[in-house]
Each structure stands twice: as C-alpha cells, then as structure tokens.
C-alpha positions, 0 to 999 in steps of 0.5 A, spaced: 500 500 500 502 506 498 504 510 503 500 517 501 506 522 505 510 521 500 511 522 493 515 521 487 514 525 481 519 520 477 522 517 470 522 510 470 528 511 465 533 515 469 538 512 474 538 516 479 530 517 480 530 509 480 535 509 485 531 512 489 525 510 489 529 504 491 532 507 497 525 509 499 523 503 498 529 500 502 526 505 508 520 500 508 516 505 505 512 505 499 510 511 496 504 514 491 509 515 484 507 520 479 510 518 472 510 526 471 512 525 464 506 522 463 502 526 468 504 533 466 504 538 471 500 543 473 502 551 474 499 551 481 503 544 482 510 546 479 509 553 484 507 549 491 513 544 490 518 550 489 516 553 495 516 546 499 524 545 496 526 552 497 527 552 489 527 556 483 525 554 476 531 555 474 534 550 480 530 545 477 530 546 469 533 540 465 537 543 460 540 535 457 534 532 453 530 536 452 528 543 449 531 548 454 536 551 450 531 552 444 526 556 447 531 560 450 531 558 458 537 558 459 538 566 457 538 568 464 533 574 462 528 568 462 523 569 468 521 564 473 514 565 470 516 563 463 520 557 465 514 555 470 510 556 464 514 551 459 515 546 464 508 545 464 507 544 456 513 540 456 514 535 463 521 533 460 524 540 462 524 539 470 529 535 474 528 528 477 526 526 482 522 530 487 521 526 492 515 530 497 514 528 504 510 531 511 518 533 513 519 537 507 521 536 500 528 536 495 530 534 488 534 528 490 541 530 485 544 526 488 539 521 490 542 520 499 539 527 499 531 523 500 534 521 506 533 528 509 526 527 508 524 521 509 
C-alpha cells in the first residue's frame, strides 16, 4: 500500500530517480509515484513544490534532453514565470526526482539527499 506522505514525481528511465525510489523503498516505505512525464504538471503544482524545496525554476530546469536551450531558458533574462510556464507544456524540462514528504521536500541530485526527508 502506498504510503500517501510521500511522493515521487519520477522517470522510470533515469538512474538516479530509480535509485531512489529504491532507497525509499529500502526505508520500508512505499510511496504514491507520479510518472510526471506522463502526468504533466500543473502551474499551481510546479509553484507549491518550489516553495516546499526552497527552489527556483531555474534550480530545477533540465537543460540535457530536452528543449531548454531552444526556447531560450537558459538566457538568464528568462523569468521564473516563463520557465514555470514551459515546464508545464513540456514535463521533460524539470529535474528528477522530487521526492515530497510531511518533513519537507528536495530534488534528490544526488539521490542520499531523500534521506533528509524521509
């Protein structure tokens, strides 16, 4: 049974999102997993997880992959609207994992950062 108290937006193709859900896993917990590029995300969601992680769009943009650079988020005159906006219309654009728990939230790179939270 999922644990509700714990999320991750995950990407079952990248290694370190792998790792640690496992390493959640290992912790005896099983948590409530969103496929995020399948799911997508909503403005709403991308702004209430920034605040839990203290981060900014910009922290969790994935540049690798993905069409950052094309539209013109890595210019630093990109607002965080602008970016928050672009990862709704393209789910790869956000870092992962994010793990979200009641004791806060982080972007587990590198993965042993989950252990704060859990």
């Amino acid at each position: 049974m999922a644990d509700a108290s714990v999320t991750i937006f995950h990407n079952p193709a990248c290694g370190t999102s792998r790792n640690t859900l496992a390493a959640i896993r290992a912790a005896g917990i099983e948590p409530t997993i969103v496929e995020y590029l399948k799911a997508g995300w909503t403005k709403a969601e991308l702004k209430r997880i920034l605040k839990l992680t203290g981060l900014s769009a910009r922290d969790i943009l994935r540049i690798r992959g993905t069409p950052a650079e094309e539209l013109k988020l890595t210019d630093p005159k990109a607002t965080e609207d602008q970016i928050i906006d672009a990862m709704v219309g393209h789910p790869i654009l956000v870092e992962r994992p994010i793990v979200v728990t009641k004791k806060g939230a982080v972007l587990a790179r590198p993965m042993e950062k989950v252990h704060d939270i859990l």
